[in-house]
N, C-alpha and C positions, 0 to 999 in steps of 0.2 A: 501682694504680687500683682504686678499690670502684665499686659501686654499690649503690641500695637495692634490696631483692625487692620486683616485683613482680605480683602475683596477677594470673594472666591466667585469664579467664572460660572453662572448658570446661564444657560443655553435652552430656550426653549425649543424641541425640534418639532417643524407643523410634521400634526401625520396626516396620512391620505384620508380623506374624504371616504366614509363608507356607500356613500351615493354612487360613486364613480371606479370604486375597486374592492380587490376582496382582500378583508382587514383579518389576515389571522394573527394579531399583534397588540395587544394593550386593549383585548376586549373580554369580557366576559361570556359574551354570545354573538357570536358575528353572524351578520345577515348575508344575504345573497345578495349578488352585484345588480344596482340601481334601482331594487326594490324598494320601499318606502321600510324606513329604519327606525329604530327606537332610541333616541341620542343617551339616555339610561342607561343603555348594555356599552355604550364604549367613554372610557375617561374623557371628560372634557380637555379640549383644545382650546387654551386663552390665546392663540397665534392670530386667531380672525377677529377676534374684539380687538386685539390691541390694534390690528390694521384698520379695522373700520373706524375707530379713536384718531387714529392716525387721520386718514383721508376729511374727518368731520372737522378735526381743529386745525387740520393742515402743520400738519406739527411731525417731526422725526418718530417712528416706535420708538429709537432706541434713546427716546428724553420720557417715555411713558412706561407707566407701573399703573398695575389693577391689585385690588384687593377686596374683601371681604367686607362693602360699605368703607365712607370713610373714615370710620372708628378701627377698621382693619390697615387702613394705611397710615392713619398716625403712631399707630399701636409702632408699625414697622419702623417709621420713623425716630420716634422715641426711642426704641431698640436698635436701630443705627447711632443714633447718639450716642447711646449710651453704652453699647460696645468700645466708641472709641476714647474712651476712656475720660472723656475731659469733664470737668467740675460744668454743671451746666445752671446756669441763669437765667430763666425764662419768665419773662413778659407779655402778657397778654391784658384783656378787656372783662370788667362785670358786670353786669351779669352775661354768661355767655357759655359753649358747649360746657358742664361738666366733668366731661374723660378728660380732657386737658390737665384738668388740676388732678384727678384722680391719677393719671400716669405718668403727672411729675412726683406726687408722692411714692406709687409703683416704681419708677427707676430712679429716686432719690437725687431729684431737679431740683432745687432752690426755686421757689414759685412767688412771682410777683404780679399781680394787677392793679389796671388803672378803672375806678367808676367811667363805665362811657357815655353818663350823665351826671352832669357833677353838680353842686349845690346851687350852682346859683343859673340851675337849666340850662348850661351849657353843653354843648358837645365836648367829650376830649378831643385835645388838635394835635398836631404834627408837633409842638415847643412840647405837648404834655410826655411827648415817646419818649423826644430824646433827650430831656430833664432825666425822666426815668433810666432809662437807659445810662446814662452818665453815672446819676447817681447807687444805681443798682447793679453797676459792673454786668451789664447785662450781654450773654454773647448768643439768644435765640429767640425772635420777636413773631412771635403766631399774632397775626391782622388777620381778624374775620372780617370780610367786606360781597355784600352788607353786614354789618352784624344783626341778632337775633337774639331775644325780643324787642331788645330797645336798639332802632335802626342807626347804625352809624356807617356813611359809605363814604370810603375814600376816592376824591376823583385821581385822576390818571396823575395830573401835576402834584398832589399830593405823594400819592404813591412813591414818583421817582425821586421825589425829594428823599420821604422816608430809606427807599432803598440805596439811593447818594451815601448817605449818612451811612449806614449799616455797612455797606459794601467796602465803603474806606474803614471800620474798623473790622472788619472781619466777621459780623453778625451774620447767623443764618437766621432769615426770613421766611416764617412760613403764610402763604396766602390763602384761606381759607375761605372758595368761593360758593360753598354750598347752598349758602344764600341767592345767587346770581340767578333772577330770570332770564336775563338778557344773555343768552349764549352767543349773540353774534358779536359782542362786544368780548373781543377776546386778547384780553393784555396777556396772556402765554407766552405770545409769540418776544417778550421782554425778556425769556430766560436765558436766548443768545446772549444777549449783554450782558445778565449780572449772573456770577457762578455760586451766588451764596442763597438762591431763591428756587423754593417749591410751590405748584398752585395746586392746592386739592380742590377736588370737584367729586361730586357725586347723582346718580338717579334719584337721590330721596325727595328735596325739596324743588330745586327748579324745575325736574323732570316730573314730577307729582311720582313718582314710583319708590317707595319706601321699601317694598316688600321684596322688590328685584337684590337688594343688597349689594351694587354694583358700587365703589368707591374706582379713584383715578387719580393717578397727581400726574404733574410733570414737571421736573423739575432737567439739570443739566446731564451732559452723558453719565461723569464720573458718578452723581450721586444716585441715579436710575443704579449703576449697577451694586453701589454699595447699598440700596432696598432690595436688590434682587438676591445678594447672599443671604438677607434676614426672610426672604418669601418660601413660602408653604410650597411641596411640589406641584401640588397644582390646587390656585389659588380662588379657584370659583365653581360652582355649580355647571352641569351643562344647560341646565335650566335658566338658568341667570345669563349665562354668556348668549345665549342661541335669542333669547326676549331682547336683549339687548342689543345685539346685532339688525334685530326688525326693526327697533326703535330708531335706532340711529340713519338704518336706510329710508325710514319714514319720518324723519321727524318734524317734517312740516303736516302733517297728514293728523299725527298722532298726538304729539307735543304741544306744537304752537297753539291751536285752538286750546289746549287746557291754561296756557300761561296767559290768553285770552279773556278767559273767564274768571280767574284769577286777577288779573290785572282788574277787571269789569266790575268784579265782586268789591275789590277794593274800594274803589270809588263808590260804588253805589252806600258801602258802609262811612266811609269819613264823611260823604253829604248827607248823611242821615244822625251820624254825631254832630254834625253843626250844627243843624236843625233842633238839636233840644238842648245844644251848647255846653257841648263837651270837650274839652281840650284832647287833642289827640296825637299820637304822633305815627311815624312807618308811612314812604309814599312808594318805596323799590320791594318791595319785600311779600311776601305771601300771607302777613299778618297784619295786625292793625295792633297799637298799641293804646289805653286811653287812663284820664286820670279821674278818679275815685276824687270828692272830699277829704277823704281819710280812710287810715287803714281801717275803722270798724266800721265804717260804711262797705268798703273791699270786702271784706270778711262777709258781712249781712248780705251784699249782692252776690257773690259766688254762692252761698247757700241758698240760694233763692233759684241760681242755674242749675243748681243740681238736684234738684227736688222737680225740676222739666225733665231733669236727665238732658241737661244739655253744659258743653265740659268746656273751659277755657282755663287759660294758665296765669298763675300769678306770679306777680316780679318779684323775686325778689332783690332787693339795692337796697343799698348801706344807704343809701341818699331819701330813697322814693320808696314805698313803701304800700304804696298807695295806686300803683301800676296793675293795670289789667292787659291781659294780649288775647286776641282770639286769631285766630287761622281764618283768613279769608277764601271757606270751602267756596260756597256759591250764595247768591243771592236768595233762593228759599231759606237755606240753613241759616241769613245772617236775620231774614223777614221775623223768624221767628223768635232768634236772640232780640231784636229790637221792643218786641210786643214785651216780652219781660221788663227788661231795661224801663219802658211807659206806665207798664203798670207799677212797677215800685218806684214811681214820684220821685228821680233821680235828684233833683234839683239840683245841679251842677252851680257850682257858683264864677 
């Protein structure tokens, strides 16, 4: 038995502010008017993030959806699809987020990926999508850009080519920017034109705040409201919403100098991998990626980081095998990876 999706109207209504009135209405303990309040005792209110969202990317609220990190808004996403009944198809990159593939299994997606390093140390390109695509009757293309661990970033000409393509066959596109330091570099405002594209975003990685659990997309009116029939009554923490409201009114204050030193960190570790002549790759991204000899040389040097008690991630790829990533925290944390790296006689060839 099917049936068709349909978009049921949720309305988020702002409530008053307990700073400025007296809330006997959706609280557990209401305070006295203009006294200093405890955000705890009354439901959180997502109506002021989604507008501070609004005013930061300059973008319509009613193209934006908040969720629970953005493993909480794919989740939704996925669960829009798959409401609406259709056989779905999905294309994506490897190695790359995991839930992807876990909740195409979860809502019984057809799941295809492309290596986005391929044998012969290439990048996947825009001819490898839409091979794929052709060939795998594919009608949903999740693009992490940058992606992560192994960096692959689509420039803008790329992009519109890929969405050209897609747009004429009816593909929905998801853009997956969690990777992106660069917030002022904001292709969003692209979802005017194409009605088959969503751009998620989140606090975790560009914003350095993981723990916030703040996820974001934006994608077109219609498809905002068909997330918002699949969203929770209310979708975030007051805790979450109230940090994140600071953040965004500060974010040159608070943010940028971190994506500074990130950026900083960066460099300071790839000139310190040439210097003992390591092949390396990641130049946008908040990690570094490098190549091992061989996987038991990989294997021998991760045991060796973690007897410092110091933790980096390995690749795994169908191709490379031999891939290390570490997180470019800061220049102390990387001074001390390096000292290990020297004394185990790396000999890089």
């Amino acid at each position: 038995m099917t049936h068709k999706f349909k978009i049921i109207e949720r309305i988020r209504k702002a409530s008053p502010s307990p700073s400025s009135s007296i809330r006997l209405h959706r609280a557990e303990f209401g305070d006295d008017v203009k006294k200093k309040y405890d955000h705890e005792s009354y439901y959180p209110d997502t109506n002021y993030l989604i507008n501070e969202l609004s005013k930061f990317y300059k973008i319509s609220n009613k193209n934006i959806t908040v969720g629970l990190g953005a493993e909480g808004i794919i989740k939704d996403i996925f669960l829009t699809i798959f409401l609406k009944n259709k056989k779905i198809r999905l294309l994506t990159f490897s190695p790359n987020f995991f839930m992807y593939n876990y909740y195409s299994k979860l809502f019984n997606f057809k799941f295809f990926s492309l290596e986005i390093l391929k044998k012969k140390n290439d990048l996947v390109s825009v001819k490898d999508i839409t091979n794929s695509i052709k060939k795998n009757k594919i009608n949903f293309l999740v693009l992490v850009n940058p992606s992560s661990p192994i960096q692959r970033k689509w420039t803008k000409l790329e992009l519109i080519e890929i969405l050209n393509y897609c747009s004429k066959r009816n593909i929905l596109v998801l853009i997956d920017e969690v990777y992106k330091l660069n917030q002022k570099d904001r292709s969003e405002k692209i979802i005017k034109k194409y009605k088959n594209l969503i751009f998620l975003n989140s606090f975790s990685k560009s914003y350095g705040l993981p723990g916030i659990r703040l996820g974001f997309c934006f994608s077109n009116k219609k498809f905002t409201k068909e997330l918002n029939t699949c969203r929770m009554a209310i979708e975030l923490p007051a805790n979450t919403i109230n940090k994140s409201i600071i953040i965004l009114k500060n974010f040159k204050k608070k943010i940028e100098p971190k994506i500074i030193k990130i950026t900083q960190s960066r460099k300071f570790a790839l000139k310190e991998f040439k210097k003992i002549g390591i092949k390396t790759m990641n130049s946008d991204i908040n990690s570094v990626s490098f190549f091992c000899n061989s996987k038991k040389q990989k294997d021998q040097l991760i045991k060796k980081f973690l007897k410092n008690k110091i933790y980096v991630n390995s690749v795994n790829s169908k191709y490379f095998e031999n891939i290390v990533n570490i997180t470019t925290t800061n220049i102390n944390n990387l001074k001390k990876f390096f000292l290990i790296i020297k004394k185990f006689k790396f000999n890089a060839k």
